[in-house]
N, CA, C and O atoms as CSV, one atom per row, in Angstrom:
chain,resi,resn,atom,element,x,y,z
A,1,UNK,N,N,20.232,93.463,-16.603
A,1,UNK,CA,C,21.551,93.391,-17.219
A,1,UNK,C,C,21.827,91.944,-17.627
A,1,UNK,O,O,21.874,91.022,-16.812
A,2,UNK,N,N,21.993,91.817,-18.845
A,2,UNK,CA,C,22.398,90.660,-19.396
A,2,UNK,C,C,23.787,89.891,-19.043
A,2,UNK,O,O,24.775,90.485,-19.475
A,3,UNK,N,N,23.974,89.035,-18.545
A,3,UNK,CA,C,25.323,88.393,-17.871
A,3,UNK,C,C,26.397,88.563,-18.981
A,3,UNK,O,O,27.448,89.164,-18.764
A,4,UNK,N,N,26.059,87.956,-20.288
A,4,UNK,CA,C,27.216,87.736,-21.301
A,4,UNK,C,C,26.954,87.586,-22.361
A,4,UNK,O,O,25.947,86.931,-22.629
A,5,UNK,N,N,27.808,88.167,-23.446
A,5,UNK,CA,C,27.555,87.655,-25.131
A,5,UNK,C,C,28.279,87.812,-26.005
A,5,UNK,O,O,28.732,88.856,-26.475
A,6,UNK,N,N,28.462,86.584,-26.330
A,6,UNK,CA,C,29.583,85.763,-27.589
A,6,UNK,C,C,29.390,86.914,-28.980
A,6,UNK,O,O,28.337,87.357,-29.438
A,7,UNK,N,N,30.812,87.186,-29.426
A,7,UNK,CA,C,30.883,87.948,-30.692
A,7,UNK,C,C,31.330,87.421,-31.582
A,7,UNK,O,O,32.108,86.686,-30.975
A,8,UNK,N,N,31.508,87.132,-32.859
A,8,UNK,CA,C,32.423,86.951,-33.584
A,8,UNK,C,C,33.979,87.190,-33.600
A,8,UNK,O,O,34.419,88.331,-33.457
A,9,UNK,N,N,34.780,86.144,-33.770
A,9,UNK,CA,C,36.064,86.729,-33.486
A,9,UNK,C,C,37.105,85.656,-34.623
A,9,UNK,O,O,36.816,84.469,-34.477
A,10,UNK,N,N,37.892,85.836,-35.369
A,10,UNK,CA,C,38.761,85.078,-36.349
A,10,UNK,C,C,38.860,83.851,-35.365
A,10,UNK,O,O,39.402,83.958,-34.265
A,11,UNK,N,N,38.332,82.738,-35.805
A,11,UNK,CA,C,38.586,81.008,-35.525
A,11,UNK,C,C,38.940,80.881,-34.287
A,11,UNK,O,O,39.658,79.971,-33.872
A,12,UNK,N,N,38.262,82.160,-33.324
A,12,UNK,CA,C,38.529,82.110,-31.755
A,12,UNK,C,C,37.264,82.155,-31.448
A,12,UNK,O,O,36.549,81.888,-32.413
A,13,UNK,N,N,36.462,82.492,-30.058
A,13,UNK,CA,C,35.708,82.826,-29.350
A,13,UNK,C,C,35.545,84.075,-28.747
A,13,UNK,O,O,36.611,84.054,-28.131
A,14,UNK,N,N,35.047,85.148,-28.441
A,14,UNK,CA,C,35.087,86.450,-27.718
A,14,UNK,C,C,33.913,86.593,-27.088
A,14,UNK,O,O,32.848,86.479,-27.696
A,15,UNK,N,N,33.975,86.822,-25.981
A,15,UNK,CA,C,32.915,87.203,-25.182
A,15,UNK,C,C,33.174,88.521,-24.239
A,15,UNK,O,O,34.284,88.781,-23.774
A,16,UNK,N,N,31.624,89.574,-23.951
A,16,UNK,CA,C,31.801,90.489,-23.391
A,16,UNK,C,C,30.751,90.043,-22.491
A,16,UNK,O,O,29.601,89.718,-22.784
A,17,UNK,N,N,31.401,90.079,-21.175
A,17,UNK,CA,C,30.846,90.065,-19.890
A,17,UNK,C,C,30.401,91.457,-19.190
A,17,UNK,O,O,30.821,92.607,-19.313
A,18,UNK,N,N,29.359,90.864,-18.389
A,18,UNK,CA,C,28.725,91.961,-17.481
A,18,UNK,C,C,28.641,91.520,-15.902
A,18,UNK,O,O,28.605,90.411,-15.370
A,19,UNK,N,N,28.623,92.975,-15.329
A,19,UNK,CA,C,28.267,92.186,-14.005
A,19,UNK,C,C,28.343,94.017,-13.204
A,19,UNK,O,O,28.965,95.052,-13.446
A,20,UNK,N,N,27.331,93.569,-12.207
A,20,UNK,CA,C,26.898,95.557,-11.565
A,20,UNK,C,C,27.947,95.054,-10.285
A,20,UNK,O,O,27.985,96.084,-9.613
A,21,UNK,N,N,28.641,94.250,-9.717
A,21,UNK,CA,C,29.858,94.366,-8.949
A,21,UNK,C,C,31.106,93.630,-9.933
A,21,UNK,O,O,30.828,93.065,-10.991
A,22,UNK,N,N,32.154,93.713,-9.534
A,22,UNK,CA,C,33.604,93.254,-9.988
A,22,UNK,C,C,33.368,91.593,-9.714
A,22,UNK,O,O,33.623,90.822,-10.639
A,23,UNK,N,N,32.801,90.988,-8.227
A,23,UNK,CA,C,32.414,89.665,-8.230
A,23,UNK,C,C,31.542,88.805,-9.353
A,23,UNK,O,O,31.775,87.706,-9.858
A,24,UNK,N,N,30.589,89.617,-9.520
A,24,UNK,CA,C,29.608,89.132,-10.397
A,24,UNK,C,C,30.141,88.850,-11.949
A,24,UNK,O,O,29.752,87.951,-12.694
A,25,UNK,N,N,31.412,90.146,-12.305
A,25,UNK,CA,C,31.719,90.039,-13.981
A,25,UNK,C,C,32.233,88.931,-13.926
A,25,UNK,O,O,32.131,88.132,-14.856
A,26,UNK,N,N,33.074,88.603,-12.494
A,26,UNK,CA,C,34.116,87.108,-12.964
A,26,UNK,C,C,33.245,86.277,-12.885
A,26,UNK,O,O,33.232,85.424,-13.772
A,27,UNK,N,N,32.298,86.218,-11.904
A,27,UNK,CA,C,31.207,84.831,-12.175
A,27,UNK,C,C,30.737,84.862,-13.752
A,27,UNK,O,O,30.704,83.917,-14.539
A,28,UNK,N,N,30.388,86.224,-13.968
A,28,UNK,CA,C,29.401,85.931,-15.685
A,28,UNK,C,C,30.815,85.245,-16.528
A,28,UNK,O,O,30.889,84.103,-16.983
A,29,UNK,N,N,31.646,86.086,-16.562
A,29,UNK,CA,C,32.534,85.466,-17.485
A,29,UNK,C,C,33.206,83.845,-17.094
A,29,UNK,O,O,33.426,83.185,-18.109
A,30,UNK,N,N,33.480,83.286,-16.043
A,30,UNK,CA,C,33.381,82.059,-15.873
A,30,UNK,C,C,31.987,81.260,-16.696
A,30,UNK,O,O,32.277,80.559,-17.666
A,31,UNK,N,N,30.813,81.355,-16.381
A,31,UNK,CA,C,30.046,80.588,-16.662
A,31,UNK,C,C,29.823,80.869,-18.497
A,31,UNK,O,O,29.178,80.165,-19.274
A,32,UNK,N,N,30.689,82.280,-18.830
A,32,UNK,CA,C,30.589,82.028,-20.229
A,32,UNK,C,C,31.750,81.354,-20.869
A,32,UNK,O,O,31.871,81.071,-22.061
A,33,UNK,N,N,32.577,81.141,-19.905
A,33,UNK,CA,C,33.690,79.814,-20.566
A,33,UNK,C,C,33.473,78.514,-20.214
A,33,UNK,O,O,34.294,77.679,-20.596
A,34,UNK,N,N,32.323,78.096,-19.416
A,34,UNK,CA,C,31.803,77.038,-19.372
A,34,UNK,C,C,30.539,76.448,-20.774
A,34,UNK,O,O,30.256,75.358,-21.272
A,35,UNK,N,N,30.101,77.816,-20.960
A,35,UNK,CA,C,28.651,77.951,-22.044
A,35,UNK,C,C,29.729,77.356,-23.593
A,35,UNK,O,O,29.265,76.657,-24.494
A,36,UNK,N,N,30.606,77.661,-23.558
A,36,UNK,CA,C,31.418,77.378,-24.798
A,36,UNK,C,C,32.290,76.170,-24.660
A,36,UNK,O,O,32.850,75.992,-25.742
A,37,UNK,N,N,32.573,75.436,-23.947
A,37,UNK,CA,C,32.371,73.985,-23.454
A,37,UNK,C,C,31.696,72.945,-23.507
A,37,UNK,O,O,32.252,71.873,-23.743
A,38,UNK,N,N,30.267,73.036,-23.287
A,38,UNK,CA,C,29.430,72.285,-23.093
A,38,UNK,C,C,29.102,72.351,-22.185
A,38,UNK,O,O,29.577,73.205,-21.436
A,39,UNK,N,N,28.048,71.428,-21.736
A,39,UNK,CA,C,26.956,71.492,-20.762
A,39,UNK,C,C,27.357,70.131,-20.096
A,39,UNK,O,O,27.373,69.101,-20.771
A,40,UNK,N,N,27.713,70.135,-18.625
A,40,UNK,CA,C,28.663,69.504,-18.112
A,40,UNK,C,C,27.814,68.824,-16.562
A,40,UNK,O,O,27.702,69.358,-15.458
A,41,UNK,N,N,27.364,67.585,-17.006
A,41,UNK,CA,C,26.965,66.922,-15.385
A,41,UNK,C,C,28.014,65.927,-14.805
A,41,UNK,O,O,28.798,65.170,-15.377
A,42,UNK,N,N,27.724,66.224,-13.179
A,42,UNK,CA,C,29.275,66.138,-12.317
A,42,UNK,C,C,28.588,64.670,-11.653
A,42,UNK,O,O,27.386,64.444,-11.509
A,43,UNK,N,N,29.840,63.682,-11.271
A,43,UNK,CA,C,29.435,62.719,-10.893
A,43,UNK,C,C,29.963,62.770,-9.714
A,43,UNK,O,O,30.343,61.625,-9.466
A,44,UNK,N,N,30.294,63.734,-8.499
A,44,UNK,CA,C,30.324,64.153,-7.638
A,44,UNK,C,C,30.276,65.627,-6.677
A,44,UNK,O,O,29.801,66.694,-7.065
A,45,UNK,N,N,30.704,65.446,-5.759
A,45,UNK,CA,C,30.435,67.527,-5.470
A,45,UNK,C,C,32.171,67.544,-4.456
A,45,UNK,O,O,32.540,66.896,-3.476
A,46,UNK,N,N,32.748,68.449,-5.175
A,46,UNK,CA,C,33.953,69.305,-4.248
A,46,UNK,C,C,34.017,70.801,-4.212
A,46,UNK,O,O,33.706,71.671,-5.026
A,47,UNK,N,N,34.473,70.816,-3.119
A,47,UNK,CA,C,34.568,72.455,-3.122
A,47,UNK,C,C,36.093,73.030,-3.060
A,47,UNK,O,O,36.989,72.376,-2.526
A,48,UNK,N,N,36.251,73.960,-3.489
A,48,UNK,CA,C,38.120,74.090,-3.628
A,48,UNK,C,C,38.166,75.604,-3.598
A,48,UNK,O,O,37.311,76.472,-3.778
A,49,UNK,N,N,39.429,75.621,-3.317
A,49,UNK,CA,C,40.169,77.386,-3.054
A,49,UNK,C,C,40.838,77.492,-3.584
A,49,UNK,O,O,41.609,76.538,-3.689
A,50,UNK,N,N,41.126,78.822,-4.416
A,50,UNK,CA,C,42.188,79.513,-5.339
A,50,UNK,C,C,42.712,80.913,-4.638
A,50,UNK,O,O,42.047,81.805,-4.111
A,51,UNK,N,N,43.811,80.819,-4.777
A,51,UNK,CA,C,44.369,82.484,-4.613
A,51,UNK,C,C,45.078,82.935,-5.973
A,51,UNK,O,O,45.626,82.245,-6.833
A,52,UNK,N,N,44.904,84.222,-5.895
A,52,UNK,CA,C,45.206,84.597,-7.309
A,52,UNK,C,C,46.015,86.091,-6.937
A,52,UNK,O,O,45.964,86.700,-5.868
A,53,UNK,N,N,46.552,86.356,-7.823
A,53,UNK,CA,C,47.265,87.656,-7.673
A,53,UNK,C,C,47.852,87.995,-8.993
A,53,UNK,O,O,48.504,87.142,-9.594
A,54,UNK,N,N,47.611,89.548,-9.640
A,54,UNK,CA,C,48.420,89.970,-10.904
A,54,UNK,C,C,48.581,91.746,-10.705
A,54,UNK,O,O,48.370,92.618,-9.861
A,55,UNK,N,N,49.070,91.594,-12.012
A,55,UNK,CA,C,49.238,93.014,-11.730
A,55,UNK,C,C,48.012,94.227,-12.358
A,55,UNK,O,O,48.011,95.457,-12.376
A,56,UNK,N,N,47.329,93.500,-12.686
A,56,UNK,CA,C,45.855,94.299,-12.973
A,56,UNK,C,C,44.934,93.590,-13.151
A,56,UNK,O,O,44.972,92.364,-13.256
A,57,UNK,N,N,43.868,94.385,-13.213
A,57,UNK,CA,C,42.400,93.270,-13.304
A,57,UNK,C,C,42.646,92.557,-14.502
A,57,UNK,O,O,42.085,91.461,-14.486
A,58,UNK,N,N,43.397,92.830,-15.716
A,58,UNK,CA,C,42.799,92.809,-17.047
A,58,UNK,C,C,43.766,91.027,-16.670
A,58,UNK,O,O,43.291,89.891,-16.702
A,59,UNK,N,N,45.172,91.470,-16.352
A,59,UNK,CA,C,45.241,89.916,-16.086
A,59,UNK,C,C,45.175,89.014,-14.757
A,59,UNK,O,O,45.595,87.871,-14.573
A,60,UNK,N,N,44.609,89.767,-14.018
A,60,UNK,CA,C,43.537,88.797,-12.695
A,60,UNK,C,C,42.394,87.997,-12.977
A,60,UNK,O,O,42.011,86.993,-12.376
A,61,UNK,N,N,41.826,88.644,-14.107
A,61,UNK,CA,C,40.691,87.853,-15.248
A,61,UNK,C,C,41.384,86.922,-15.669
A,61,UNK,O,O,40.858,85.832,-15.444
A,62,UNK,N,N,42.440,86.864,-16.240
A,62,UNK,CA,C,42.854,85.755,-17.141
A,62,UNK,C,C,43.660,84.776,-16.322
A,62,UNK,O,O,44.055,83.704,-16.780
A,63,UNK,N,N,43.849,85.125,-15.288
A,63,UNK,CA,C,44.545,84.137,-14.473
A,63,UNK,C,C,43.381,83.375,-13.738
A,63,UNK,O,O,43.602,82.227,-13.354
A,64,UNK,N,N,42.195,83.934,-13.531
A,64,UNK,CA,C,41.176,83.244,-13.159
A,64,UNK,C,C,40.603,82.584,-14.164
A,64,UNK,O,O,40.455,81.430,-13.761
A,65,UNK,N,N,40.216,82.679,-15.206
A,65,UNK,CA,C,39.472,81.993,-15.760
A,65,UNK,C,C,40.590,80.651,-16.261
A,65,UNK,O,O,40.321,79.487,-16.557
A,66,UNK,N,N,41.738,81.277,-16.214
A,66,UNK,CA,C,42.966,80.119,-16.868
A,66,UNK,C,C,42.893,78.904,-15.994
A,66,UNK,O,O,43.171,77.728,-16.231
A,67,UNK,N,N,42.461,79.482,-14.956
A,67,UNK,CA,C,42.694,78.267,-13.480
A,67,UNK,C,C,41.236,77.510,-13.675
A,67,UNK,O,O,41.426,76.364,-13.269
A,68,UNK,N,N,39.787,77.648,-14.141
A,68,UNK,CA,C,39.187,77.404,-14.480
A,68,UNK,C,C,39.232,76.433,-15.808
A,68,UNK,O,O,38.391,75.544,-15.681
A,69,UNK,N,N,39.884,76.346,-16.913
A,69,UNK,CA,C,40.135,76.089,-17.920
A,69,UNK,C,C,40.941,74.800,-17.632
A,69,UNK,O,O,40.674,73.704,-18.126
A,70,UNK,N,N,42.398,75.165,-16.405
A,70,UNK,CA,C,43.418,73.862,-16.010
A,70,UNK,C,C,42.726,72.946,-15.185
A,70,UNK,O,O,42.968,71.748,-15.329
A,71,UNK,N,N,41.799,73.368,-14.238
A,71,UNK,CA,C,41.164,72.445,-13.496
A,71,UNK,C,C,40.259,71.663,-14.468
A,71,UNK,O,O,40.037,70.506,-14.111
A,72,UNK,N,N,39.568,72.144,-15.873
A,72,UNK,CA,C,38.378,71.269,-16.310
A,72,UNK,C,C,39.609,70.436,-17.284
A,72,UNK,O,O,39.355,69.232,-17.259
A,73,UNK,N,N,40.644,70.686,-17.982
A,73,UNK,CA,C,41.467,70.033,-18.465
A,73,UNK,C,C,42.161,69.035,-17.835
A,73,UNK,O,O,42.046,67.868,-18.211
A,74,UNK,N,N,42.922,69.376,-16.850
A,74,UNK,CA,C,44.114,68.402,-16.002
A,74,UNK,C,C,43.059,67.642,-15.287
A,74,UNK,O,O,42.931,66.427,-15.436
A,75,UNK,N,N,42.113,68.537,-14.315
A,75,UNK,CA,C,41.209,67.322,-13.380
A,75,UNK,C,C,40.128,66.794,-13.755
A,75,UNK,O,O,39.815,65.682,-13.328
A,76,UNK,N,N,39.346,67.476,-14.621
A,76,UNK,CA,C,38.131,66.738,-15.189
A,76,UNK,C,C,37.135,67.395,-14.276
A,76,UNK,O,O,36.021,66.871,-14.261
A,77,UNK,N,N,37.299,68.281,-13.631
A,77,UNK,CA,C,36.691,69.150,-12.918
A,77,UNK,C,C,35.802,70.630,-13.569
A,77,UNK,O,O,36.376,71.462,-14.272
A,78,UNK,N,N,34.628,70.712,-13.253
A,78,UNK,CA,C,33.764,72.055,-13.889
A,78,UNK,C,C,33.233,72.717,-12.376
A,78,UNK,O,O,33.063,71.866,-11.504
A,79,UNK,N,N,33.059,73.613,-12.130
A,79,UNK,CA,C,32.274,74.718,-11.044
A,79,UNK,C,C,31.311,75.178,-11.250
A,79,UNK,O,O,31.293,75.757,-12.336
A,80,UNK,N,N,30.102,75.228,-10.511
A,80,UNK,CA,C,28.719,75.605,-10.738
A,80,UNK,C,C,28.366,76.439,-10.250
A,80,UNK,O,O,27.350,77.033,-10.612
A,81,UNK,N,N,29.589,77.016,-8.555
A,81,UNK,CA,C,28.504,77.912,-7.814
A,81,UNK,C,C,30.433,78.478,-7.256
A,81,UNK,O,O,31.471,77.904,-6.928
A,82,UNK,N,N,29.865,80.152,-7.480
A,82,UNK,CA,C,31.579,80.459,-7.212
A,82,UNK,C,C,31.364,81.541,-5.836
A,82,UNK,O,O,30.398,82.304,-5.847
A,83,UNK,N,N,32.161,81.540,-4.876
A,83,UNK,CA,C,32.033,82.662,-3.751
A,83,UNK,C,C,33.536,83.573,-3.968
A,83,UNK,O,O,34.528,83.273,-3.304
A,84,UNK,N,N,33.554,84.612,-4.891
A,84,UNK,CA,C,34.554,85.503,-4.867
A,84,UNK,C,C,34.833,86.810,-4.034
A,84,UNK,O,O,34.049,87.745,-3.869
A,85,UNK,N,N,36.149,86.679,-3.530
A,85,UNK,CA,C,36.101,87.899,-2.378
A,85,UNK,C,C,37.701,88.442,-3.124
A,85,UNK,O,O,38.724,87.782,-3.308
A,86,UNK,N,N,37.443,89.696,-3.393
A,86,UNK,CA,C,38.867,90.700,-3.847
A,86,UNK,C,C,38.836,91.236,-2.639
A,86,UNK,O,O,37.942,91.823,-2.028
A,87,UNK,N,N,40.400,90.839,-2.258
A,87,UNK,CA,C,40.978,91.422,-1.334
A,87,UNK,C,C,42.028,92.525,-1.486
A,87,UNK,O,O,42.779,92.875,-0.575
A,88,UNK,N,N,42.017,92.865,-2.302
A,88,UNK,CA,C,42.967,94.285,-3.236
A,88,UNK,C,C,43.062,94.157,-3.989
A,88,UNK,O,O,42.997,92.983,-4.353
A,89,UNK,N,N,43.311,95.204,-4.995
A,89,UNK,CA,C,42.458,95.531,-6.681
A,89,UNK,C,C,43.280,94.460,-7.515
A,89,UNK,O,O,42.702,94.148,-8.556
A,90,UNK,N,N,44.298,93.927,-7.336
A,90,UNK,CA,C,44.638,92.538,-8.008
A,90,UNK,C,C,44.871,91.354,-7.459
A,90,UNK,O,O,45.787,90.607,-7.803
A,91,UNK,N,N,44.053,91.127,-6.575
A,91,UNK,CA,C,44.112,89.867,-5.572
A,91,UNK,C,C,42.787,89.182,-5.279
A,91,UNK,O,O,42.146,89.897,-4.508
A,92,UNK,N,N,42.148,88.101,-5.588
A,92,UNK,CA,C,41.157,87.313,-5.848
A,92,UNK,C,C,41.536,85.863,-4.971
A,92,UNK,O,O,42.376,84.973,-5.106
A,93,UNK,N,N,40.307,86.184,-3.897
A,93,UNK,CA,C,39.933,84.517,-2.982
A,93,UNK,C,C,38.752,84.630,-3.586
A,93,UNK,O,O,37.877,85.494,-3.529
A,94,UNK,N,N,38.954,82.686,-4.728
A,94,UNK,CA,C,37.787,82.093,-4.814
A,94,UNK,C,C,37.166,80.799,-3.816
A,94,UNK,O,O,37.759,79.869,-3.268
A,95,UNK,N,N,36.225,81.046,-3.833
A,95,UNK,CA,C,35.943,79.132,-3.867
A,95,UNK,C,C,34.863,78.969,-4.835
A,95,UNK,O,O,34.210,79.779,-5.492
A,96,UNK,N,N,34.854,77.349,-4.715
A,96,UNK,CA,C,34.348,77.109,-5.921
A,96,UNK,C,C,33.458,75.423,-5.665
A,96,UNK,O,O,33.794,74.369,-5.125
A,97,UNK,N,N,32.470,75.799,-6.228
A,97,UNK,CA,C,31.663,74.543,-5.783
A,97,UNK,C,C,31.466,73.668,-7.223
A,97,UNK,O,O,30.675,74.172,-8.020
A,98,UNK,N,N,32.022,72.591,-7.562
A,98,UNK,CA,C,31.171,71.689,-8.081
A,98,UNK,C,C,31.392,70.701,-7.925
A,98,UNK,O,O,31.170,70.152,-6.846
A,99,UNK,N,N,32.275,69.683,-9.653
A,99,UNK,CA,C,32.322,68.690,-9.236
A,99,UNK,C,C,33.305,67.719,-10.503
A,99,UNK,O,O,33.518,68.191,-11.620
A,100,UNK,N,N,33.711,66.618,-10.163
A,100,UNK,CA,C,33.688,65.835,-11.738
A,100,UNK,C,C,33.086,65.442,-12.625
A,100,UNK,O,O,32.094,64.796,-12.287
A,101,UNK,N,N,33.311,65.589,-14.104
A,101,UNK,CA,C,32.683,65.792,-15.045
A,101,UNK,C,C,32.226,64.613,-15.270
A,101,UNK,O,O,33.075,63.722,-15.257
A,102,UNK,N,N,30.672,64.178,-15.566
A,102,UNK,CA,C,30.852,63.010,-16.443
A,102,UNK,C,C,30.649,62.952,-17.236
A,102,UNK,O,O,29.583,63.539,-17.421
A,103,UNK,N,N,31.121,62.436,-18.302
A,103,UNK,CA,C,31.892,63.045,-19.557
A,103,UNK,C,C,30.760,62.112,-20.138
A,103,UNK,O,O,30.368,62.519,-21.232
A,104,UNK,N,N,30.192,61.080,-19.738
A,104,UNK,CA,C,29.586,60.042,-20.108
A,104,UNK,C,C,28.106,60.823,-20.508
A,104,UNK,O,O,27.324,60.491,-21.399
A,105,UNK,N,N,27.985,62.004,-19.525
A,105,UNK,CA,C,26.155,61.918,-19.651
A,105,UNK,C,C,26.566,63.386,-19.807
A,105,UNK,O,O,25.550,64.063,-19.652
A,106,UNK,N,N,27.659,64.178,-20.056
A,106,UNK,CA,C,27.792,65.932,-20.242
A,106,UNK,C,C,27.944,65.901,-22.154
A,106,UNK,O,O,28.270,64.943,-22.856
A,107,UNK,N,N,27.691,66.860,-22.444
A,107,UNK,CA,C,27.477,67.035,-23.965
A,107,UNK,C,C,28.865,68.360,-24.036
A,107,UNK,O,O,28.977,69.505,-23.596
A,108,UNK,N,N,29.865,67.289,-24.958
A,108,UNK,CA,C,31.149,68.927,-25.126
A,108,UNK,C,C,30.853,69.455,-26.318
A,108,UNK,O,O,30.230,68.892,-27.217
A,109,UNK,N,N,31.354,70.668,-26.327
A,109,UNK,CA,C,31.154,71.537,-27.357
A,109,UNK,C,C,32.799,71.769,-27.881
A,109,UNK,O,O,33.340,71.005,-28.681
A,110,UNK,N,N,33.502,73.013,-27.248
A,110,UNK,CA,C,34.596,73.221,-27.591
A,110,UNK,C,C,35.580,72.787,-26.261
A,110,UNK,O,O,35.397,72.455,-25.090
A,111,UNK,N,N,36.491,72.953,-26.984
A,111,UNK,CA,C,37.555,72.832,-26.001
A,111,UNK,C,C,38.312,74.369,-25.876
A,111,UNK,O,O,38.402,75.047,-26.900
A,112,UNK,N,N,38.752,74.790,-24.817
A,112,UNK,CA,C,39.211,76.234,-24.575
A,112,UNK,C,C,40.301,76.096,-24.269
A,112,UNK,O,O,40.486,76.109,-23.052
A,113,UNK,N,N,41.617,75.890,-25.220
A,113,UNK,CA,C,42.990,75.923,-24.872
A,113,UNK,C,C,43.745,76.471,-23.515
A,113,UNK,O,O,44.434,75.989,-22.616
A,114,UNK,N,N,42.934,78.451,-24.090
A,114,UNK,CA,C,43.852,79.161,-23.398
A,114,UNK,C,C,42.946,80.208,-23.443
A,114,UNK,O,O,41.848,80.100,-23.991
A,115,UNK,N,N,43.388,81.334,-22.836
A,115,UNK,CA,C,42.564,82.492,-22.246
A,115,UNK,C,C,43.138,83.701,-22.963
A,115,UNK,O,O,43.360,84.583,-22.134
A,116,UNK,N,N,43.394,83.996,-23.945
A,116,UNK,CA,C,44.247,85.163,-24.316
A,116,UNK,C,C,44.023,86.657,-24.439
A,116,UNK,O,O,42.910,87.068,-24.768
A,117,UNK,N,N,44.938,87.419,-24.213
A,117,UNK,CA,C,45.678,88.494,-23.763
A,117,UNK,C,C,44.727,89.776,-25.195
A,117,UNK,O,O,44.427,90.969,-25.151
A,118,UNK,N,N,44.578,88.807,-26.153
A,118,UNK,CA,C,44.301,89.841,-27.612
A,118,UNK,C,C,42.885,90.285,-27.191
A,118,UNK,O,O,42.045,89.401,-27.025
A,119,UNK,N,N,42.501,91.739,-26.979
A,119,UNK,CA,C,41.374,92.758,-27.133
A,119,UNK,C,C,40.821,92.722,-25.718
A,119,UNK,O,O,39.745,93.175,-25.326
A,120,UNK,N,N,41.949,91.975,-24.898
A,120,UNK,CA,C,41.338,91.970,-23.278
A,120,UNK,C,C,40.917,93.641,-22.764
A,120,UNK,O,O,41.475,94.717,-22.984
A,121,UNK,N,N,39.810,93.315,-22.075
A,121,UNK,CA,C,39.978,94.477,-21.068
A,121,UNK,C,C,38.679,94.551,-19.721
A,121,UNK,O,O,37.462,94.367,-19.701
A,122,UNK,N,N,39.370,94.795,-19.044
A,122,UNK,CA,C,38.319,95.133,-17.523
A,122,UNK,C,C,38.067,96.301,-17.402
A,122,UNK,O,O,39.076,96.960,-17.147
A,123,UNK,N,N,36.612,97.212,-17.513
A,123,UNK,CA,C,36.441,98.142,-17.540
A,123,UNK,C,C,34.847,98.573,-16.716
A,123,UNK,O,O,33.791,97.966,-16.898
A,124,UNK,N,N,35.083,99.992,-15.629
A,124,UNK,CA,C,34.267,100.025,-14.861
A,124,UNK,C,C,33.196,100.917,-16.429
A,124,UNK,O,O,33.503,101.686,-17.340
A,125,UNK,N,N,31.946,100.249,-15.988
A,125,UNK,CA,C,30.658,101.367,-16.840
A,125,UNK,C,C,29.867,102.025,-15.997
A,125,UNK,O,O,30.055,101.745,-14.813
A,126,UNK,N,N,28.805,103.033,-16.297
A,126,UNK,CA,C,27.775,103.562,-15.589
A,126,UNK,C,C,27.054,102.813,-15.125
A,126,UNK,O,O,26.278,103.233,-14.266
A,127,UNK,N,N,27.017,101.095,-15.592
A,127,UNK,CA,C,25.871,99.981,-14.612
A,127,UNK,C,C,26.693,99.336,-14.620
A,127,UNK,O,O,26.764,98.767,-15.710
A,128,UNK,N,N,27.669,98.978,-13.766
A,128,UNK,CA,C,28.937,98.210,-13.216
A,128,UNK,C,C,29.738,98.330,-14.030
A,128,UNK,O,O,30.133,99.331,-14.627
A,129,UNK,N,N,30.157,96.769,-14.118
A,129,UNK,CA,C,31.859,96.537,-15.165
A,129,UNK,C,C,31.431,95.740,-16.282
A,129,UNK,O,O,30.292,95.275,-16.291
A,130,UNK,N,N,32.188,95.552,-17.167
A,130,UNK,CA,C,32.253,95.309,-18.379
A,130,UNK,C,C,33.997,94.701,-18.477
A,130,UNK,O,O,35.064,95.279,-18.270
A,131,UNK,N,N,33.612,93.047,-18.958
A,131,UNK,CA,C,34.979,92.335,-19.731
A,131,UNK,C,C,34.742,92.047,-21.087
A,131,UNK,O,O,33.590,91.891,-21.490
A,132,UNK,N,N,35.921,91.942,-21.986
A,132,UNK,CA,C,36.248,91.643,-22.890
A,132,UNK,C,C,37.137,90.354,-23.322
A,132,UNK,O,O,38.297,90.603,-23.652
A,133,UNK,N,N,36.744,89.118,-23.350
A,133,UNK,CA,C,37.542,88.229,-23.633
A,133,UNK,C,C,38.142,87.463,-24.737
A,133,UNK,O,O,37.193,87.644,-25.499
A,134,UNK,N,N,38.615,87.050,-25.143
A,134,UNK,CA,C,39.230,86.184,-26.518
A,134,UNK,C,C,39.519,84.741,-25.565
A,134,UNK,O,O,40.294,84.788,-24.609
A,135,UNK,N,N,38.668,83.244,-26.022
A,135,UNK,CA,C,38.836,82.212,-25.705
A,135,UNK,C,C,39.478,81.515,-27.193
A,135,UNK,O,O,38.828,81.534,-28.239
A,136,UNK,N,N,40.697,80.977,-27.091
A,136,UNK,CA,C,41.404,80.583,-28.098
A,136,UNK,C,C,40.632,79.118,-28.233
A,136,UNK,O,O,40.252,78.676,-27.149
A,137,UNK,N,N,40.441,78.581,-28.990
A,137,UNK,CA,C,39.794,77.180,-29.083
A,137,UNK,C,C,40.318,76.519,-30.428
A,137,UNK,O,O,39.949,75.388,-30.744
């Protein structure tokens, strides 16, 4: 099973994620909002915790990856290695391993504003789950 792949989408980004557990789609789809970023070496290592909570997967996705997006914006921070535990069908403990960016020796690509809401969807398949994303850039 292929982790993820970028579609065409009007002067946005879209990606459809895979993953054979619910943990795994948010990892693929994290590391495919990192792939549309750039390729990012850290000039240190932290590890950090998120709690998350919505009212469905479709925006438990977007609140995760959004928190992903504010941390590489506001802190200069990217994640390499994620340990996700759902603790009820809209409630997400991450942690998250990486580090600060150095911007000096990382190569950017895009910048990812925002995470948006247009053609979202979290959906179980016959070989796990399947996301649908729109990265506004």
């Amino acid at each position: 099973m292929k982790a993820f792949e970028f579609f065409e989408h009007t002067a946005d980004i879209g990606v459809h994620a895979y993953g054979r557990t619910l943990e795994e789609l948010f990892i693929n789809a994290a590391r495919a909002l990192y792939e549309v970023q750039g390729r990012f070496d850290l000039a240190d290592r932290r590890i950090l915790k998120a709690e998350l909570a919505a009212n469905s997967l479709d925006e438990l996705l977007v609140r995760w990856l959004s928190e992903l997006v504010y941390r590489l914006s506001a802190d200069g921070v990217c994640f390499k290695h994620f340990r996700l535990q759902f603790t009820g069908e809209q409630k997400l403990v991450a942690q998250m391993e990486g580090g600060a960016v150095d911007f000096g020796h990382s190569e950017v690509s895009e910048e990812v504003k925002a995470i948006t809401y247009h053609q979202l969807s979290v959906k179980q398949t016959a070989d796990g789950w399947m996301a649908t994303v729109i990265f506004d850039v």
